[in-house]
C-alpha positions as CSV (number, residue, x, y, z in Angstrom):
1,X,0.0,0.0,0.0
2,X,2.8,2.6,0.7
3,X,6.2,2.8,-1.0
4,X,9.3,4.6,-1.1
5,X,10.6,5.9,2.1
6,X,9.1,8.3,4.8
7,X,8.3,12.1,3.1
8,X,8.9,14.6,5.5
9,X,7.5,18.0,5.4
10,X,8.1,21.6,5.2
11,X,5.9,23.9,7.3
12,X,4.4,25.2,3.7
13,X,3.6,21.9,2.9
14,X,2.3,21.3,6.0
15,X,-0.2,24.6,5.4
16,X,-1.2,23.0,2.2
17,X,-2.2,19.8,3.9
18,X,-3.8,22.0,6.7
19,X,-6.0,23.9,4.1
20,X,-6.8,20.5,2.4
21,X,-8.1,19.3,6.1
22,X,-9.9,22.3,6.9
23,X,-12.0,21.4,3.6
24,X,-12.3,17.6,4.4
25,X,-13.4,19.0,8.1
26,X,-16.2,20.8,6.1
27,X,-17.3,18.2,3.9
28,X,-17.8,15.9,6.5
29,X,-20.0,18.1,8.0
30,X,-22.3,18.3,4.9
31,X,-22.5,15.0,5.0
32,X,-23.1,14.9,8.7
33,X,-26.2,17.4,8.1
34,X,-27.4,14.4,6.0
35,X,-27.2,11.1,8.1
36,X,-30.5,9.8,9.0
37,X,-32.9,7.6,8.9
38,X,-34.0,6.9,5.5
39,X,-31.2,8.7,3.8
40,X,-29.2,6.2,1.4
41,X,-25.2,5.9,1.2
42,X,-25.6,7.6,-2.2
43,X,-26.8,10.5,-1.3
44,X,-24.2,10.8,1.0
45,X,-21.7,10.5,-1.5
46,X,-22.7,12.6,-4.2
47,X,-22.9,15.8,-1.6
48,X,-20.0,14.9,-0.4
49,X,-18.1,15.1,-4.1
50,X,-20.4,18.1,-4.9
51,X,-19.4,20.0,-2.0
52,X,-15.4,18.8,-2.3
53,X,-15.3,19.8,-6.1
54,X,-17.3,23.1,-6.1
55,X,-14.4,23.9,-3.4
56,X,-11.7,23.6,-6.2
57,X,-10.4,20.2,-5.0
58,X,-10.8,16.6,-5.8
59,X,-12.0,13.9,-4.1
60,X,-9.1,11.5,-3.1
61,X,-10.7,8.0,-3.1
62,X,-12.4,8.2,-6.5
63,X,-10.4,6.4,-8.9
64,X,-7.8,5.7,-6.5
65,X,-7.2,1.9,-8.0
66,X,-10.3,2.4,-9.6
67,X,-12.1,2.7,-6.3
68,X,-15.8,4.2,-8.3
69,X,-17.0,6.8,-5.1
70,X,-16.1,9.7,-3.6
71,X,-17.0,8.2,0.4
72,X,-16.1,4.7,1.9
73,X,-19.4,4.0,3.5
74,X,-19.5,1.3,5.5
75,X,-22.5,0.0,7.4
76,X,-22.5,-2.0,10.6
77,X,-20.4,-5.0,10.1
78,X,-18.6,-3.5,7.1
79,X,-15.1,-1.9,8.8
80,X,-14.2,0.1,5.8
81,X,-14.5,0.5,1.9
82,X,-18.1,0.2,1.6
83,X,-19.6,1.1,-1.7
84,X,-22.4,3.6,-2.1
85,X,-25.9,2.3,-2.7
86,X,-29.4,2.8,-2.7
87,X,-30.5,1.3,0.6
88,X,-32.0,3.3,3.2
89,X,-30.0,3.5,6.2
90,X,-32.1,2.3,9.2
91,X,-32.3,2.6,12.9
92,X,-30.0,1.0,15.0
93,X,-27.2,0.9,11.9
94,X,-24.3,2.5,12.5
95,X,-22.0,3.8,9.3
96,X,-18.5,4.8,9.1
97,X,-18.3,7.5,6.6
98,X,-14.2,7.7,5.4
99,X,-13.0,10.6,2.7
100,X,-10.1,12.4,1.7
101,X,-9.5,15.5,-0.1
102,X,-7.0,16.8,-2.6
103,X,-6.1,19.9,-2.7
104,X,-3.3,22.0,-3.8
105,X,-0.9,19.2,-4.5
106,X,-2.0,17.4,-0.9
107,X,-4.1,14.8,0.7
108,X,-6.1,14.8,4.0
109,X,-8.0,11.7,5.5
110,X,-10.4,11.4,7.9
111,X,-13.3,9.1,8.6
112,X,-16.4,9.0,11.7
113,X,-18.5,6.5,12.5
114,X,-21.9,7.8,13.2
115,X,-25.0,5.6,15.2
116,X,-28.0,6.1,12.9
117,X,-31.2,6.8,15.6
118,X,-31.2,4.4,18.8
119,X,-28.8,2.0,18.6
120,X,-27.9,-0.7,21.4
121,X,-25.5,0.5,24.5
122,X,-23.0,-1.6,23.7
123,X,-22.7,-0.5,19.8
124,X,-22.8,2.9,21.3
125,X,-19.6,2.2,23.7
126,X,-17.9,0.7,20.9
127,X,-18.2,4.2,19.1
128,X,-17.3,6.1,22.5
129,X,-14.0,3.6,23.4
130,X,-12.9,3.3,19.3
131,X,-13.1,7.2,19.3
132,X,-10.9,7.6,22.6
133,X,-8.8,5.0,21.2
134,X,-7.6,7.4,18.5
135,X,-6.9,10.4,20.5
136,X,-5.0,8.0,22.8
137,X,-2.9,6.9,19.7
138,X,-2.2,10.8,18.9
139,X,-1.2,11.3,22.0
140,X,2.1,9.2,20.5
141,X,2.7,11.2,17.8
142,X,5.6,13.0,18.8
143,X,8.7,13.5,18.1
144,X,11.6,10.3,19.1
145,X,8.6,8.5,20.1
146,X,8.1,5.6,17.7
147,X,4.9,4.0,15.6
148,X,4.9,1.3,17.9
149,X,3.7,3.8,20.4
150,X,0.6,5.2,18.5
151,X,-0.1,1.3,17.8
152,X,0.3,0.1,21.7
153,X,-1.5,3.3,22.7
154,X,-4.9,2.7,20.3
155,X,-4.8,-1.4,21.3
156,X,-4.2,-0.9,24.9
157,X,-7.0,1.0,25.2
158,X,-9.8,-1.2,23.2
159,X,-8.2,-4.6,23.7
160,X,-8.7,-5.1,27.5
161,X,-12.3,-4.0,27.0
162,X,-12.5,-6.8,24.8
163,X,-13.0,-5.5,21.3
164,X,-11.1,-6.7,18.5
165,X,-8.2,-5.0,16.9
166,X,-8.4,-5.3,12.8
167,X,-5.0,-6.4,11.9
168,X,-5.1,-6.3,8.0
169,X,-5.8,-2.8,7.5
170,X,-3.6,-0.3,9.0
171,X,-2.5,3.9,9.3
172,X,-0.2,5.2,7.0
173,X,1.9,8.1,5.8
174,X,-0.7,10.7,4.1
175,X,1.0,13.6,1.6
176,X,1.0,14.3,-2.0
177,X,0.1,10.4,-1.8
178,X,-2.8,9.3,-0.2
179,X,-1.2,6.6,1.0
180,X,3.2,7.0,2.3
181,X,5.2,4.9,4.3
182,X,5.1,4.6,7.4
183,X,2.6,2.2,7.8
184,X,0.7,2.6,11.4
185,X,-1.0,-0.6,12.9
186,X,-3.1,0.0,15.9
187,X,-2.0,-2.9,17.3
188,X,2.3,-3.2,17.9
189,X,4.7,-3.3,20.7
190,X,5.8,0.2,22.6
191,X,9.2,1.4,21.4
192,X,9.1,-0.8,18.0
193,X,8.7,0.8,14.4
194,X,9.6,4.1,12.7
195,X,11.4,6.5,14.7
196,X,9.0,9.1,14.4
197,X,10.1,12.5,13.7
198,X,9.1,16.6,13.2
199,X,7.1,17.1,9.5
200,X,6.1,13.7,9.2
201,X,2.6,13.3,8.7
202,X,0.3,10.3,9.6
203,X,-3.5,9.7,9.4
204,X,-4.1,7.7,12.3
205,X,-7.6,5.6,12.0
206,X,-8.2,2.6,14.6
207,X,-10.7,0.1,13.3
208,X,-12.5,-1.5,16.0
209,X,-14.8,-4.7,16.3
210,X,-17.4,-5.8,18.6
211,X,-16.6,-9.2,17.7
212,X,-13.4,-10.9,16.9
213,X,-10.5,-9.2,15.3
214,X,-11.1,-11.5,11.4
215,X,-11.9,-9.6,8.5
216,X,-13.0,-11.1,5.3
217,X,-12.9,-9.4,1.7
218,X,-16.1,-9.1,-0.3
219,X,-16.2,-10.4,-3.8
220,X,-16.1,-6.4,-5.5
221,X,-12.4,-6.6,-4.4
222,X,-13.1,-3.9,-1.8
223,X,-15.1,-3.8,1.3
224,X,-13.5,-5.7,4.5
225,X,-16.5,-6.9,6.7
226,X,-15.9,-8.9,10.3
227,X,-16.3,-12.6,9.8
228,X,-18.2,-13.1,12.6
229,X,-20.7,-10.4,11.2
230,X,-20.6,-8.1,14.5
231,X,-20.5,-4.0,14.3
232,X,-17.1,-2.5,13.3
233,X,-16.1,0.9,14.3
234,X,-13.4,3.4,12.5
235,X,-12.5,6.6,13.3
236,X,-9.7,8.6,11.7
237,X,-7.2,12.0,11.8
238,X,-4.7,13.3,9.4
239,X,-1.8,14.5,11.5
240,X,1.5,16.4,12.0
241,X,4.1,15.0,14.2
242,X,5.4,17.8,16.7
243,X,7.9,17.9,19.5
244,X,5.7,18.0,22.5
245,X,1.8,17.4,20.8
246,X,0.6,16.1,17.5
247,X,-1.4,18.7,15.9
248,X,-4.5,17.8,14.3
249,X,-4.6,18.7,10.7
250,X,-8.9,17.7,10.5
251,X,-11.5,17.7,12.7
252,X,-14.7,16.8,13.5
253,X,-16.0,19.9,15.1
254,X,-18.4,20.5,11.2
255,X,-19.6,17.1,12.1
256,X,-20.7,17.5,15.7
257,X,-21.9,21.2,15.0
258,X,-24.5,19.0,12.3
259,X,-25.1,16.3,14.9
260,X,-26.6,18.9,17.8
């Protein structure tokens, strides 16, 4: 998935990539305005490349290895690159929603996993503790820390409550690529991994299961679901590495402004 070696960047770039995550912050909240009941995954989608394109960028995912939409929308047991379709969402689902944004030369990536009207406590702590889990793992992201501490960080906080860590699918660099080394499991060993350094930037994005940690691959060659069937969880930021604190290139402030 990422190749070459780790791309470090300038504090211009880095404003670039900021600008890019200010937009993705923004388009997550149109979408946010329209999750609901009865609202399909397509409708979703096609705001949220309306909105990103009348903003003078692109949307990263579509096309990226022929990927065909602008969101990853993945429902329920689906943990991430979920196609678009026509069914109504229904109460009690939950949906991650993942985009990126290109613009001016540079990606951001961020995704939220939202519960669509009442759905069961325990779906609803899954949410709560996969959403801690990736502030925990940004916590890491500084400078002479290494990977392994943003991976230890996001697994020892969800692991002991007895979710699953997804193993297959992992964090990576995010630049002019979407996708740049290094690659950032939420699952690793304290101290092990890229040493990780001022300018590098990471999108961070634990994917949590109610279940057991298995994924299997759909026959479309892109959405991962949990074998056992059980809800999934994925929540994601586009960061910069800094000595004392990770700053946060996106946000979901658009999103819970939408949700209130």
């Amino acid at each position: 998935m990422a190749t070459g070696v780790i791309q470090f960047k300038t504090e211009e770039e880095i404003e670039l990539m900021r600008a890019a995550g200010q937009l993705l912050a923004r388009a997550h909240g149109e979408v946010a305005a329209l999750v609901r009941e009865g609202a399909t995954t397509r409708q979703l989608d096609r705001r949220a490349e309306e909105f990103i394109r009348d903003n003078g960028a692109t949307p990263s995912f579509k096309g990226y290895n022929n990927f065909p939409y602008s969101l990853c929308l993945s429902p329920n047991s689906v943990v991430v690159h979920g196609f678009a379709t026509d069914e109504p969402l229904k109460g009690g689902d939950i949906l991650s929603v993942d985009c990126g944004v290109f613009l001016n030369g540079y990606h951001a990536d961020s995704a939220y996993t939202y519960p669509i009207g009442e759905v069961s406590p325990e779906v609803r702590q899954l949410l709560k503790e996969t959403e801690a889990s990736l502030y925990k793992g940004i916590e890491q992201a500084i400078s002479g820390n290494r990977v392994g501490d943003i991976s230890f960080a996001i697994q020892n906080h969800v692991a002991p409550k007895g979710y699953g860590v997804v193993r297959e699918l992992v964090g990576h660099g995010v630049g002019a690529k979407l996708h740049e080394k290094p690659e950032v499991p939420n699952y690793g060993k304290r101290g092990s991994g890229p040493l990780l350094q001022t300018g590098m930037t990471l999108a961070i994005e634990p994917m949590v299961t109610l279940g057991k940690k298995d994924v299997v691959q759909e026959k479309d060659g892109w959405t991962i679901r949990t074998r056992d069937k059980k809800p999934a969880a994925h929540f994601e930021h586009t960061v910069v590495v800094r000595k004392d604190k990770a700053e946060i290139l996106t946000s979901f402030s658009y999103i819970e402004k939408a949700l209130q």
